[in-house]
N, C-alpha and C positions, 0 to 999 in steps of 0.2 A: 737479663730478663726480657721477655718478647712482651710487647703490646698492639694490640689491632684495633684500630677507628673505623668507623666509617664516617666519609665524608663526601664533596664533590665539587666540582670544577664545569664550567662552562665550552661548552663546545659548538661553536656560532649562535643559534637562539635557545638550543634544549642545554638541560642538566645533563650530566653524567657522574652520578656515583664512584667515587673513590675508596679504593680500602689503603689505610695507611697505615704500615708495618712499621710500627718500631723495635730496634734491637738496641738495648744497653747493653754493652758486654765489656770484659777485663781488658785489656789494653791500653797502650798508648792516646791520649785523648785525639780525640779528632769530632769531625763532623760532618757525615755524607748524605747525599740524599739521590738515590737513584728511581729511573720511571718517566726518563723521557721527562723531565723539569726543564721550564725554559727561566730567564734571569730574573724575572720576579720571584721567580719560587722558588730559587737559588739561595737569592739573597733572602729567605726565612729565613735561614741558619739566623745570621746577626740578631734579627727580632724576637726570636723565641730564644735565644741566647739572656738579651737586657730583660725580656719581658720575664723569663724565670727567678732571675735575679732579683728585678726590683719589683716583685709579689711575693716576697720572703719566702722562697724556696731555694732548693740550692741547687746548680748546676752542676751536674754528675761531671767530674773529672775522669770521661773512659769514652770506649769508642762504640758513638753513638753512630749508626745506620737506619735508613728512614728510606723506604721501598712503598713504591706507588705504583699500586697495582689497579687498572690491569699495564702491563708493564708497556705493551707497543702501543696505546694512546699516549699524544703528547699533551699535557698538562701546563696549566698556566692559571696567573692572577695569585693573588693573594687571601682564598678562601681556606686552604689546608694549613694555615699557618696555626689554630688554634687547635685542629687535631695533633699536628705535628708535636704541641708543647705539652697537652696532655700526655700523648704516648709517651713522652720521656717524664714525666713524672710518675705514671705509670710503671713504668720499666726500671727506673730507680725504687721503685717501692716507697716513693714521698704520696702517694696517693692508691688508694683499693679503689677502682670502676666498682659500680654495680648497676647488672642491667644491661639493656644493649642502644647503645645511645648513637646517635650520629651527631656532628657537630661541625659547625660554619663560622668562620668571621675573621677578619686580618685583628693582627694583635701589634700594637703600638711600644715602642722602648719600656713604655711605664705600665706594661700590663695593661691595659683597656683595651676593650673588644671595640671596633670600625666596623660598618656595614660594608659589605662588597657589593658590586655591581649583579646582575644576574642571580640575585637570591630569589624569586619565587620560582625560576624553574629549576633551578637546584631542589629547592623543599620539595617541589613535584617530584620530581624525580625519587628523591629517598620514600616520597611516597607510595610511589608503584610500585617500589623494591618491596611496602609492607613495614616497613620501619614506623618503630611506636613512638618514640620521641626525637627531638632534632632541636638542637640546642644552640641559640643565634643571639646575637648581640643584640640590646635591650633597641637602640633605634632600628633595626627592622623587622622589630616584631609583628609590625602592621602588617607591612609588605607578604614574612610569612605563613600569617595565619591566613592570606587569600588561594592557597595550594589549598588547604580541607584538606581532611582526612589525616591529618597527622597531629598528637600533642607539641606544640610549639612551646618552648622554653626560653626566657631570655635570660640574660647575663650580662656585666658590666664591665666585668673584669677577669681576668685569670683565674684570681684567685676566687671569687664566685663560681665560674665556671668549675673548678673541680670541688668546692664545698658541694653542687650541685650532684656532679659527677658519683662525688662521694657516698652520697643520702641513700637508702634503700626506698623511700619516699620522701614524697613532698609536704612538709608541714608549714604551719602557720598560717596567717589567713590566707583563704582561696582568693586568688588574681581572679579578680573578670575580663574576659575579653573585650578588645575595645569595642570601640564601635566603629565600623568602615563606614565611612562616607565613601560617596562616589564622588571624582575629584576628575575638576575638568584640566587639560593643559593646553595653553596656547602659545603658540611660537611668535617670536617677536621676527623681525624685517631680514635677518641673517639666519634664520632655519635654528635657530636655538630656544629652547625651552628655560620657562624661569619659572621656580618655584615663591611659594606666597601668597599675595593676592592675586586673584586669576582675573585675567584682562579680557573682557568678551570680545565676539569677533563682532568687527563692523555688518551691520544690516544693509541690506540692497535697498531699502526705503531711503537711508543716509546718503546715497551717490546721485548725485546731480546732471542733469543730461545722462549723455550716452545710451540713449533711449533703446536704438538697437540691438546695442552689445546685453544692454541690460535685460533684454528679451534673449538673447543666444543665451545667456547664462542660467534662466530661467527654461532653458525647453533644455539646453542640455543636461541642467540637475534632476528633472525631473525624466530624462531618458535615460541616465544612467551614460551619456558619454564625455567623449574628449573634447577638449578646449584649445585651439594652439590661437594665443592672443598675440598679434603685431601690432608694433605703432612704436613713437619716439617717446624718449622719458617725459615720464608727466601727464602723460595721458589719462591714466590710470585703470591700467591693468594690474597692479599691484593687488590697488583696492580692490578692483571686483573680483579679483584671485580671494581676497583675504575674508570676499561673502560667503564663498562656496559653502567653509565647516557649518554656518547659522542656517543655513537653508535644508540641510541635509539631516534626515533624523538621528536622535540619536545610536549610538552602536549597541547592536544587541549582545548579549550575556557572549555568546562564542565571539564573536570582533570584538568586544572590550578585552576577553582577556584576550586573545592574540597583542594587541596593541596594550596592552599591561605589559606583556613579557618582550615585550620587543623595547619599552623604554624602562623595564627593568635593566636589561643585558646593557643598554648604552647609558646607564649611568649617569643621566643630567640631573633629575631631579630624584629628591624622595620619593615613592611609595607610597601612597597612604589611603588608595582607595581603588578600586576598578575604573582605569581610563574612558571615561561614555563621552567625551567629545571630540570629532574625526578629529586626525590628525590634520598640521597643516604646516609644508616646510617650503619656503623660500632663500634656497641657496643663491650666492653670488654668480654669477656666468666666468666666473675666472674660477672657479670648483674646479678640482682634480677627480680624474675618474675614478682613484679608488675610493674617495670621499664621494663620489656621488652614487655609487654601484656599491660601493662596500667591500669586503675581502679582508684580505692582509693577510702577516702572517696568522693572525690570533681570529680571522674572521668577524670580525668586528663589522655591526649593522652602516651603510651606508644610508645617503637621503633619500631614496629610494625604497628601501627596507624602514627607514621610521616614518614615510609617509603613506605605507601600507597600514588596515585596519582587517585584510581581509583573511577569511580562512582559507590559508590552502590543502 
């Protein structure tokens, strides 16, 4: 029996929509998955294998095929792992879809839905396609109910996700949405991001002397230019780097989310509000240029790109 998902996968900062074909058919058991997969998405098979299993369902002994269309995008991460394991329940006939659903989230040995990286411009994504609901794992629910315009669904587990799946509607008491706060992040001394308590940035009032510099840094925020600081360690260019974000106002509704979806895709922290304070990254001087420009195979943001706020 054929079954089709929709799902999506990240492609450097946007979503892209995936439709994921499954076939259970008679034969020798096996397990394919073709669509330009690179080794994370590979290695699904193993996790949607234990995850079926120990969600008390049974894993169809026959040959299962799993096509990722559109077929010449190369595909990656671990977001189609939960469409993947519905389509074959599906496809076995251990579960009836109803409805036209999309669905997101890595799936663990033990059936539990994991947030992926790049969830809000995924859910954007399926939302321009027009899709009515989009089904994600209970801790990113925050993250993607800041795309709008789509019914957001969470889920805990596997077997949630196709009770869900299941349902012609949704009953019991009505979920209220939470509530977004706006959620600042600041970078500590190596260009990384920590989730928690948020650490404010030092004020220009706090830096002692450097009377000068402290006027250059003050006519160049206020012109909107560039800074190139020299001097020996200790001086403190660090610090007066580390004033700029307090001095700057906050980011408007288009630059926050630019800078939402740019530290969704890189995956440091949670999610849980619209980013409104400028970014701020301090790499080491031994950085590597693809670490500091970005690239790779998978396109992955460099320091560069998460120190951007801006629309392009």
């Amino acid at each position: 029996m054929l079954a089709s998902l929709l799902s999506a996968t990240i492609q450097g900062l946007d979503g892209r929509p995936i439709r994921v074909e499954v076939d259970v058919a008679p034969g020798l058991p096996g397990f394919t998955i073709v669509g330009l997969a690179d080794t994370a998405l590979q290695e699904a098979r193993e996790r949607v294998r234990g995850a079926i299993r120990n969600s008390g369902y049974e894993y169809p002994p026959r040959r299962i095929t799993v096509n990722l269309a559109p077929a010449e995008m190369r595909k990656g991460g671990a977001s189609l792992d939960l469409a993947i394991a519905l389509g074959i329940l599906v496809g076995s006939e251990q579960v009836r879809a109803n409805g036209r659903w999309a669905v997101l989230g890595e799936l663990s040995l033990g059936g539990e839905l994991r947030p992926v990286p790049g969830l809000l411009p995924m859910v954007a994504a399926l939302a321009r396609r027009r899709v009515s609901r989009v089904l994600v794992p209970v801790e990113g629910e925050p993250e993607a109910r800041l795309a709008g315009g789509i019914d957001v669904v969470p889920a805990a587990t596997l077997s949630d996700a196709a009770a869900l799946v299941r349902e012609t509607r949704r009953t019991g008491v009505r979920r209220q949405p939470p509530r977004i706060e706006f959620a600042a992040e600041v970078g500590d001394e190596t260009g990384s991001t920590r989730s928690g308590d948020i650490v404010p940035a030092p004020d220009l009032s706090e830096v002692r002397g450097q009377f000068e510099a402290r006027r250059a840094v003050e006519i160049a925020v206020a012109g909107g230019h560039g800074l190139v600081m020299v001097g020996p360690p200790g001086s403190g260019k660090t610090l007066l780097a580390r004033t700029v974000p307090g001095l700057l106002p906050p980011l408007d509704d288009d630059e926050a989310r630019v800078a939402t979806i740019i530290a969704s895709v890189a995956g440091s922290v949670p999610i849980r509000g619209l980013v409104r304070t400028r970014p701020f990254r301090a790499p080491h001087h031994t950085i590597s240029y693809a670490a500091m420009v970005g690239g790779g195979p998978h396109l992955s943001p460099g320091e560069v790109t998460l120190a951007n706020a801006r629309v392009c």
